[in-house]
N, C-alpha and C positions, 0 to 999 in steps of 0.2 A: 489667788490670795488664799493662804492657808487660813482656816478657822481660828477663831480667836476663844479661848478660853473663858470660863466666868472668872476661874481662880486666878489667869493674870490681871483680867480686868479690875479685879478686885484689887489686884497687889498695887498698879498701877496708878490706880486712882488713891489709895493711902500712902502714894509717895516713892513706892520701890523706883531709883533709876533704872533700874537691869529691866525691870517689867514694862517698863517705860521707852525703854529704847527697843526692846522685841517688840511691841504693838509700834512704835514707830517704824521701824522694819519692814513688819509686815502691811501697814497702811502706806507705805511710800509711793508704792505705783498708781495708787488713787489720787495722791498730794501732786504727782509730778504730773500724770494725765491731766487733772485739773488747771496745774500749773505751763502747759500747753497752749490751751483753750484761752486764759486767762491774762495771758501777755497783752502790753497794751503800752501805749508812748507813758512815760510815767512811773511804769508797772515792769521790772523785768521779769524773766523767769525766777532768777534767785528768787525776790522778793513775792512772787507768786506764792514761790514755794512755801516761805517763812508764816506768809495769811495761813496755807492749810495746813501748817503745822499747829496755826494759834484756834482753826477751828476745830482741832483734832484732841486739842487741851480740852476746850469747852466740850465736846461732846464725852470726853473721861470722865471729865464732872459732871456734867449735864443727865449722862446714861439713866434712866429708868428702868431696869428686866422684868417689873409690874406690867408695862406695857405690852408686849408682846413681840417686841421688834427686836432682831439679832442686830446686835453691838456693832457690825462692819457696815449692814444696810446706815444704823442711824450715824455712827462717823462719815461715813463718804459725803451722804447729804448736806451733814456739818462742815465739811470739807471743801466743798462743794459752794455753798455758800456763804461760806468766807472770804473766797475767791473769789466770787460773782463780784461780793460788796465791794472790795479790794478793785476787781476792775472797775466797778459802775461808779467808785470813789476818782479812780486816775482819769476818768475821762470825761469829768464835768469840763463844761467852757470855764469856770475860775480856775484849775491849773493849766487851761493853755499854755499862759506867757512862761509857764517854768518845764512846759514839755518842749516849747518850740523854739525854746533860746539855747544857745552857745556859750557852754561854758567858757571863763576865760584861764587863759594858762595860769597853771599856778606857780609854777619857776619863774614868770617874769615881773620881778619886783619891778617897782618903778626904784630910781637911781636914786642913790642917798645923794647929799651934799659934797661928800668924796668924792664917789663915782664922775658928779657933774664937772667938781673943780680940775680934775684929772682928765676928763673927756674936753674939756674946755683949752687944757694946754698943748696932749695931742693934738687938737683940730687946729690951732695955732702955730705947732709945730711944721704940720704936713702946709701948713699955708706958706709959712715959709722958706721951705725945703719947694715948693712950687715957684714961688718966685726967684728962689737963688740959684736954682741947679736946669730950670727951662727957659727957652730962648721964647721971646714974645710970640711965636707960631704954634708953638708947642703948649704955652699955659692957656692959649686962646683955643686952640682945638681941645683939650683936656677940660676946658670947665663948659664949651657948646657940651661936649659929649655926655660929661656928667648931669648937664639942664636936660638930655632925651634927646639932642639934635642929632642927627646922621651924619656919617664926614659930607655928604654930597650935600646936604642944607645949611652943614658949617660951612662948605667951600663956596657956595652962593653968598652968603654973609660975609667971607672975609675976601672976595675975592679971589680963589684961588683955584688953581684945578685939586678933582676930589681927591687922586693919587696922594697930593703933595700933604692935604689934610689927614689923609691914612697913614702916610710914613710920620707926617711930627706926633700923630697920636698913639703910635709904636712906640716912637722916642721915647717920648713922655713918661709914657706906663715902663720901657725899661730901665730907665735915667730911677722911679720915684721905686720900682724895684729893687735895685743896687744900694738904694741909699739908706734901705730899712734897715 
């Protein structure tokens, strides 16, 4: 880390961005080391980062040179434990429930009234395009197989050999293909 000036320190802390962004610069690899260590369910790195950027504020303001201590030692500290905070904040037991839950998709609206009265005609349609275009073997093996049945569990149920449940549920699927 290259030495840090008093005359940026100065500039910096009365506001200069330029002198503001070169002490950010050169404090980075303290902020991002820190932000390392400091990761945590909660707590990404980004946001790691962003605490020691806000403790890097407060030690510009905070600085004392009365004291005796170089500007880089007292930022890292403040740096440093910003982060700490930041992590010892993300991993109390009261943010558990929002570290160990599952977002839900955000593309998946629930269906307006449209959507339903439309999905409502389709399903209506395909019902009966099911009864008019399959023969009673073929709607019968199509809706076991649709409940999870196996042809061999539908052909136990309808009485049938499993072969014959396998061809009409071919059928079916190419008969309700053709008609789309």
């Amino acid at each position: 880390m290259q030495p840090i000036s008093e005359e940026l320190l100065q500039r910096a802390a009365q506001g200069d961005e330029t002198a503001l962004a070169a002490l950010i610069a050169r404090m980075m690899p303290v902020i991002r080391k820190g932000a390392w260590s400091a990761q945590a369910p909660g707590l990404d790195f980004d946001d790691a980062v962003q605490e020691g950027l806000i403790g890097l504020f407060g030690a510009v303001r905070g600085y004392d040179p009365s004291r005796g201590v170089p500007f880089a030692a007292y930022a890292a500290n403040c740096i440093v434990n910003a982060q700490r905070d930041a992590h010892r904040a993300a991993t109390r037991k009261k943010h558990a429930p929002l570290n160990d839950s599952v977002p839900l998709p955000e593309d998946q609206a629930a269906p307006g009234p449209e959507e339903l009265a439309i999905a409502s005609e389709n399903r209506t349609d395909v019902l009966a395009q099911i009864d008019t275009l399959l023969s009673p073997l073929e709607r019968a093996a199509l809706l076991a197989s649709l409940d999870g049945l196996s042809p061999t569990q539908t052909a136990k149920v309808l009485d049938r050999a499993p072969r014959a449940v396998e061809n009409a549920l071919a059928r079916a699927r190419r008969k309700l293909r053709a008609a789309r």
